[in-house]
C-alpha positions in Angstrom: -18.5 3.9 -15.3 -21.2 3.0 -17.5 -24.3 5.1 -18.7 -27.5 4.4 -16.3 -29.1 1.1 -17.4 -25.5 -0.2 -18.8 -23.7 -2.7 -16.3 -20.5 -3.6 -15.9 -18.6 -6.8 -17.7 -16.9 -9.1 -15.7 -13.7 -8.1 -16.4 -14.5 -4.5 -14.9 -15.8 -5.7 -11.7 -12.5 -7.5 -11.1 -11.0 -4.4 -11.9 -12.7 -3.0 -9.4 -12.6 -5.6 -6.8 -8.7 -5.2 -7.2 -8.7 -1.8 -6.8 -10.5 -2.3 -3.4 -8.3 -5.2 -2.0 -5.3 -2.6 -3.3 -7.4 0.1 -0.5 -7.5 -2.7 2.0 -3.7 -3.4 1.9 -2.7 0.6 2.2 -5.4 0.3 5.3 -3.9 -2.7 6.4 -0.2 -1.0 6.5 -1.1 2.4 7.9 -4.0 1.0 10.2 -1.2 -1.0 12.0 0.9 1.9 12.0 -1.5 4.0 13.6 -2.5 1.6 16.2 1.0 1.0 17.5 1.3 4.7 17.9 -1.6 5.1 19.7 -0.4 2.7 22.0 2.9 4.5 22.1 4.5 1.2 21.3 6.0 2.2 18.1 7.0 -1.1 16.9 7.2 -2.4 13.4 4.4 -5.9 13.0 4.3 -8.8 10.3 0.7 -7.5 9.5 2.4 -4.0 8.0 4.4 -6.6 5.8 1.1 -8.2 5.1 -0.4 -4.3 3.9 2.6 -3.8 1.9 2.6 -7.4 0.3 -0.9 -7.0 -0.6 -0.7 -3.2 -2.4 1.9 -5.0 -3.9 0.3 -7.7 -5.6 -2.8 -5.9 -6.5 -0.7 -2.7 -7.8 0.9 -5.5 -10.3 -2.2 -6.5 -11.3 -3.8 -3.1 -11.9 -0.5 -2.4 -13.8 -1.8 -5.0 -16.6 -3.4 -3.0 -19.2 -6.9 -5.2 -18.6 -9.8 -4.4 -19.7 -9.2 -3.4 -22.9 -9.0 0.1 -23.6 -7.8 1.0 -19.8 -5.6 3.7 -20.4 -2.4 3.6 -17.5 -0.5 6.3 -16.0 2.8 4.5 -16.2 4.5 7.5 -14.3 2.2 6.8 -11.5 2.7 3.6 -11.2 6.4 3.6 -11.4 6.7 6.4 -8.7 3.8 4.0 -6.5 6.3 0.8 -7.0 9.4 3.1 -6.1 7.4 4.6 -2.7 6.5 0.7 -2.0 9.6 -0.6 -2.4 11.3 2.3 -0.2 8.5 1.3 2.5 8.6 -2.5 2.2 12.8 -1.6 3.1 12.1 0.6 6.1 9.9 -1.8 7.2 12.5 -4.7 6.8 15.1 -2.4 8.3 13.2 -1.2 11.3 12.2 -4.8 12.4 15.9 -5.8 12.3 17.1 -3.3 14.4 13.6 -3.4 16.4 14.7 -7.5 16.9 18.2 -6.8 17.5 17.3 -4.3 19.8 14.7 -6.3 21.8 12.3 -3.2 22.2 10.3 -0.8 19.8 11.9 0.1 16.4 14.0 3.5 15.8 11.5 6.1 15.4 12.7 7.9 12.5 12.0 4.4 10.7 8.9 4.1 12.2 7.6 7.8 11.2 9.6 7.3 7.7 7.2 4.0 7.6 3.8 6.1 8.2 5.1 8.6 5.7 5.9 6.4 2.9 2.3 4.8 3.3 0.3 7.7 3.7 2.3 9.6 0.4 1.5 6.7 -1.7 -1.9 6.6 -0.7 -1.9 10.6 -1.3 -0.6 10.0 -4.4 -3.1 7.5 -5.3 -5.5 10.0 -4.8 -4.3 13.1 -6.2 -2.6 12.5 -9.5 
């Protein structure tokens, strides 16, 4: 942050805006997740895809060493990607079978799904 009386460059509040839409998509995956379960329904939905596709494409952009100067925690972001792509394959997984199946998906793929979200969110947070 800048000192008081300093603002922000453009560039930084993109940064930032980025950083929220990346929030939005984690809220997006594991609000969906929560809601099905709530509803004991425990069924896998396009708008998880939709989280994970968005943490996605924000996580690549805050990956970009913009502005200049940003310094990046590569080991972070590699572990993030690896936790994303795990949970972008449960979810692919789980709606197959939860298709194939006609009803809700298996629930260890479902509470593997929630997992993945919430640890990559912990991380975010933590390290």
């Amino acid at each position: 942050m800048p000192p008081p009386g300093a603002s922000l460059s453009d560039v930084e509040v993109l940064r930032h805006v980025i950083v929220l839409l990346h929030i939005v998509g984690f809220a997006v995956t594991f609000g969906a997740l929560i809601t099905e379960a709530a509803a004991r329904r425990f069924q896998l939905t396009p708008v998880m895809d939709y989280g994970v596709l968005l943490s996605l494409l924000t996580g690549l952009a805050l990956a970009a060493p913009w502005p200049a100067g940003v310094v990046l925690n590569y080991p972070k972001i590699e572990i993030k990607l690896a936790i994303l792509v795990a949970l972008g394959a449960v979810l692919g997984i789980g709606r197959a079978r939860q298709r194939k199946s006609g009803g809700e998906a298996p629930r260890p793929l479902f509470y593997a799904a929630a997992a993945l979200a919430l640890t990559a969110a912990g991380l975010a947070v933590i390290w």
